[in-house]
C-alpha positions as CSV (number, residue, x, y, z in Angstrom):
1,X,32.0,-0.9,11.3
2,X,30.6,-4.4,10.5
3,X,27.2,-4.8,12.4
4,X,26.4,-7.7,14.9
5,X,24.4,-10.0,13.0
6,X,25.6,-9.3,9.3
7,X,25.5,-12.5,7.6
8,X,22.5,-14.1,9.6
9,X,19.2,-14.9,8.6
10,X,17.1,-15.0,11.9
11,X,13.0,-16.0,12.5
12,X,11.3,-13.9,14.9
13,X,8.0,-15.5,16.3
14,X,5.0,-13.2,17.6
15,X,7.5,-10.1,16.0
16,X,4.6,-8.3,14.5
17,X,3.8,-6.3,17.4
18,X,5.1,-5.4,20.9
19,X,8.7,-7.0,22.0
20,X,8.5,-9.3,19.2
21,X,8.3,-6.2,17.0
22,X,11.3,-4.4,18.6
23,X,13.1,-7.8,17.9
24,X,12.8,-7.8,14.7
25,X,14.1,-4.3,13.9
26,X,16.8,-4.5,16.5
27,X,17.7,-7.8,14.2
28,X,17.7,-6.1,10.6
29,X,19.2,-2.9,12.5
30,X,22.4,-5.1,13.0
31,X,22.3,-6.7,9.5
32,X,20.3,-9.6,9.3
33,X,17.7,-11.0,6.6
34,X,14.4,-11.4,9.2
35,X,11.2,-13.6,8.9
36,X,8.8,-12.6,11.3
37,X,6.2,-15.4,12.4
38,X,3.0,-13.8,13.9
39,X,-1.0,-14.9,13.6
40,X,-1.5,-11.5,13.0
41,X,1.0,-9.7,10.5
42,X,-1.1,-6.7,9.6
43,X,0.9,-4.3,11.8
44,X,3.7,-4.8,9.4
45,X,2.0,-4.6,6.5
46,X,3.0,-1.3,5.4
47,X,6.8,-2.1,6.7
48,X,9.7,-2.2,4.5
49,X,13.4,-2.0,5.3
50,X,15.4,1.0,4.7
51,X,18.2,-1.4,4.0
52,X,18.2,-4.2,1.4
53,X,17.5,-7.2,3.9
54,X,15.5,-9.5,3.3
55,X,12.5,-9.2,4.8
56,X,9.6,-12.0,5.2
57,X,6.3,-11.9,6.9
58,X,4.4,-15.3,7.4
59,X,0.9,-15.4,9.4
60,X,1.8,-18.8,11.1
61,X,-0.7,-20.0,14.3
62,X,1.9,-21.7,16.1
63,X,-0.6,-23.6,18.2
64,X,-1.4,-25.1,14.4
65,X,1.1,-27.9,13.3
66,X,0.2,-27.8,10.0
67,X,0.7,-24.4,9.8
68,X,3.9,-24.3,11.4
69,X,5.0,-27.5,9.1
70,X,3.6,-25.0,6.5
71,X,5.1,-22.0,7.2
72,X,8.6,-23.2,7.9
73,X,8.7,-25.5,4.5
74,X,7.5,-21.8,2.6
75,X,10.1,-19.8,4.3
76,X,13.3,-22.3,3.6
77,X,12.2,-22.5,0.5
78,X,12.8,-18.4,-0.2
79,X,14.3,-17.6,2.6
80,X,16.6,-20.5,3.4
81,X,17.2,-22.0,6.9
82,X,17.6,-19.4,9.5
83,X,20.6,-19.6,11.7
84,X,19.2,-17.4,14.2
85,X,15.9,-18.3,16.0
86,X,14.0,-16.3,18.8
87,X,11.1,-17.7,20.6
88,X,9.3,-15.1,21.2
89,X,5.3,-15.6,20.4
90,X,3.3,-16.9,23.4
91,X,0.0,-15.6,24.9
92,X,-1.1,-14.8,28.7
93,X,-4.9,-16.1,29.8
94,X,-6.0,-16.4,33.4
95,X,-6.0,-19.5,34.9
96,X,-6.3,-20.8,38.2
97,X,-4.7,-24.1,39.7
98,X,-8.3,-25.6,40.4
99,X,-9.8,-23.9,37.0
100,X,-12.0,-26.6,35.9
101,X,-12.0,-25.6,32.3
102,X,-8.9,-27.5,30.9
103,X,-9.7,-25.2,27.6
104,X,-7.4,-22.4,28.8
105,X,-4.5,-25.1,30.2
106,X,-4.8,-26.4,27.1
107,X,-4.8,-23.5,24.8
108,X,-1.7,-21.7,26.3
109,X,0.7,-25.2,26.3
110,X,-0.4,-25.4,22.8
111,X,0.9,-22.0,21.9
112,X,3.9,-21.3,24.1
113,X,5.2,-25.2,24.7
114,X,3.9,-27.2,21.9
115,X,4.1,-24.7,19.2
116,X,7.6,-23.5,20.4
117,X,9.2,-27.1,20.3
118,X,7.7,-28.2,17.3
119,X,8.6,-24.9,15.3
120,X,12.7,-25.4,17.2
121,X,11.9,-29.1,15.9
122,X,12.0,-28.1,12.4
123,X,14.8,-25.0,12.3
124,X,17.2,-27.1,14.5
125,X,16.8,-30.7,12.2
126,X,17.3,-28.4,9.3
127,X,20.5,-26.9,11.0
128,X,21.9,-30.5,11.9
129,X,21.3,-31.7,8.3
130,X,23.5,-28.5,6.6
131,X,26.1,-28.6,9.7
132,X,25.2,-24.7,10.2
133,X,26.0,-23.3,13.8
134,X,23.0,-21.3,15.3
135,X,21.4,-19.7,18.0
136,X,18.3,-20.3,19.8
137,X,16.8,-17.4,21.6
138,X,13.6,-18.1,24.2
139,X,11.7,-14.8,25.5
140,X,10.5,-16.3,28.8
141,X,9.4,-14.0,32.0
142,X,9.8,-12.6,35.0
143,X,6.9,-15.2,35.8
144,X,10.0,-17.8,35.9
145,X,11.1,-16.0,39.1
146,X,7.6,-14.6,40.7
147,X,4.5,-16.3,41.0
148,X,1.6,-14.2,39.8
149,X,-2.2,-15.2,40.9
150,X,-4.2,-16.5,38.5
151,X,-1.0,-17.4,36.3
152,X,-1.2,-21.1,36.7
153,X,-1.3,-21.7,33.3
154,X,1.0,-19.3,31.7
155,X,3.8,-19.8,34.5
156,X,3.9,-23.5,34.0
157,X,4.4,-22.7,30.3
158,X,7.5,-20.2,30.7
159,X,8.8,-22.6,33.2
160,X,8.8,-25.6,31.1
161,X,10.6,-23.1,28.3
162,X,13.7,-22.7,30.6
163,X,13.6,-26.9,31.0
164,X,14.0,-26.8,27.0
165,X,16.4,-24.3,26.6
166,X,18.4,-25.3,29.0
167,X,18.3,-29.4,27.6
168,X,19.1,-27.8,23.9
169,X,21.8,-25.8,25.0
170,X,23.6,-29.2,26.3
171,X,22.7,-31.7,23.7
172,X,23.6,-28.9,20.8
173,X,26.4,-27.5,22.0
174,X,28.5,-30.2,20.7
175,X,27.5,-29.0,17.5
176,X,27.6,-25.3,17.5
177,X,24.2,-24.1,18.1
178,X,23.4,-22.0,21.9
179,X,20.3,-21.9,23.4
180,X,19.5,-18.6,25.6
181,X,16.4,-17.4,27.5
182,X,15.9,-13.9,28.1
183,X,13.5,-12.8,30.9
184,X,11.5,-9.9,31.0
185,X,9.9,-7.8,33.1
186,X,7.5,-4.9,33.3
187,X,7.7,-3.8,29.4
188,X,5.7,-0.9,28.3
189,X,4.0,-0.6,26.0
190,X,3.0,-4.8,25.0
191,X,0.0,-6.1,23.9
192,X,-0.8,-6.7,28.0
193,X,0.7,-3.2,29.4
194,X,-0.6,-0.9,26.7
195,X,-3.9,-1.0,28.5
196,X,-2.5,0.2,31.5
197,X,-3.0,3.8,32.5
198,X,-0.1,6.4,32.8
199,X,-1.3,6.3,36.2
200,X,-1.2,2.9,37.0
201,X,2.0,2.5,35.0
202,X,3.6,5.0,36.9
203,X,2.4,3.2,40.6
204,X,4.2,-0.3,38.7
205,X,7.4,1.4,38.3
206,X,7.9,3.2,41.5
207,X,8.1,-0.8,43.0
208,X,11.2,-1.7,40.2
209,X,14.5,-1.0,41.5
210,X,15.3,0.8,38.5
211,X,12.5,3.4,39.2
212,X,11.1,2.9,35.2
213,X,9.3,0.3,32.8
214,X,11.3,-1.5,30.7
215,X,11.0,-0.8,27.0
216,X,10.3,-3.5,24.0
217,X,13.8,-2.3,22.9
218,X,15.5,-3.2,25.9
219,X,14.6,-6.3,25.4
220,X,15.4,-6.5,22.1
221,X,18.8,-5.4,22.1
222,X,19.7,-8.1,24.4
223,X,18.3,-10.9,22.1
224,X,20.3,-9.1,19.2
225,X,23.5,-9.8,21.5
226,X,22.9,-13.1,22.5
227,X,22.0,-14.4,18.7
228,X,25.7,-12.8,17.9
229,X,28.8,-14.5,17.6
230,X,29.9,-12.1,20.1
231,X,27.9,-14.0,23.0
232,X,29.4,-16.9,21.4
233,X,30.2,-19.0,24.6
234,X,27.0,-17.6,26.6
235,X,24.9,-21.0,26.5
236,X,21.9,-22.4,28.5
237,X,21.7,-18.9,30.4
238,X,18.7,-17.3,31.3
239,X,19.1,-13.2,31.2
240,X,16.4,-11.0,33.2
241,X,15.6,-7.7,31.4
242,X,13.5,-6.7,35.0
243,X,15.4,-3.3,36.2
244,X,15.6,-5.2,39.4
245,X,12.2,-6.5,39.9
246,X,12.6,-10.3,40.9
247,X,15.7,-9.4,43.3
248,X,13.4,-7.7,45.8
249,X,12.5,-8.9,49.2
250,X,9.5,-7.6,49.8
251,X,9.6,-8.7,54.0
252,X,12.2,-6.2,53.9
């Protein structure tokens, strides 16, 4: 039985650790070469494929132009241009809407907005140029549905994700390349929930419809659908992985 994604070559961003991670394997799992962009690669150090996939690991700060300039020029250059791409890299810091320090504003647009578009800048004009068909993959949040205090900053960012994703699946759809947005909820374990408590992770779930966290692989095997020619006239969608979370009315 041919797998989903034999054939592809896809880039994972932030897919050294947590949902990024399960991404990745869920990727080479159905056949595809995978690059995995992360500012901190050593948890896949020690990682090689059972299968012979490719299999490249960059330590790219996306929040760094040049070294997202860098790191894409290096990978095409060995690895070719992907035809998959998942944005999943992005980080969480408190901020408030009257937080005077415009460091932390500043720092989380840079990684999850700036970095994003300007890394989708250089797969998608490298797509156009070879006429290749693709698909664009954004891991945005539950935050895109439920306002979260002190979240200012990172809610604006996942926001403005579904803005893009939804403007790339129009204007690239003419030429064969989706854009997709998949949503998750409350994943355990990630790089945020791992230092939750089995107590406290337990008190999360019992609000979830679905009565359980979600896992990193739920997640992923979603994104290994949607980057599929099977999902091949799902465009400019947004998908909640959330067991139910962000359908709740919590006045009833």
């Amino acid at each position: 039985m041919s797998k989903l994604l034999e054939g592809k070559h896809a880039l994972v961003t932030g897919g050294a650790s947590g949902i990024g991670q399960a991404i990745a394997f869920a990727m080479l799992e159905q056949g595809a070469d995978v690059a995995v962009f992360d500012r901190d690669i050593s948890p896949l150090f020690d990682y090689k494929p059972a299968d012979e996939h490719c299999w490249l690991l960059r330590q790219v700060d996306l929040s760094d132009q040049y070294s997202v300039g860098h790191g894409v020029a290096e990978m095409v250059g060995t690895f070719g241009c992907p035809d998959v791409l998942v944005n999943n890299a992005g980080i969480d810091q408190v901020y408030a809407w009257d937080d005077k320090d415009d460091a932390v504003w500043n720092n989380v647009m840079e990684t999850n907005l700036h970095g994003t578009m300007r890394l989708t800048q250089g797969i998608v004009k490298r797509l156009l140029q070879n006429k290749m068909q693709g698909s664009i993959v954004f891991v945005t949040s539950v935050h895109t549905a439920l306002a979260f205090p002190g979240g200012a900053a990172y809610d604006a960012s996942k926001h403005a994700l579904v803005g893009l994703m939804r403007n790339l699946a129009l204007e690239l759809g003419p030429h064969g390349i989706r854009a997709n947005a998949v949503a998750p909820g409350f994943i355990f374990p990630t790089g945020i929930t791992g230092k939750l408590s089995e107590e406290e992770v337990q008190s999360f779930a019992a609000r979830i419809p679905s009565r359980r966290p979600g896992t990193p692989e739920d997640v992923a095997e979603l994104v290994a659908f949607l980057a599929s020619d099977k999902a091949s006239y799902i465009n400019g969608a947004e998908i909640r992985v959330d067991g139910g979370l962000s359908i709740q009315n919590h006045l009833f």
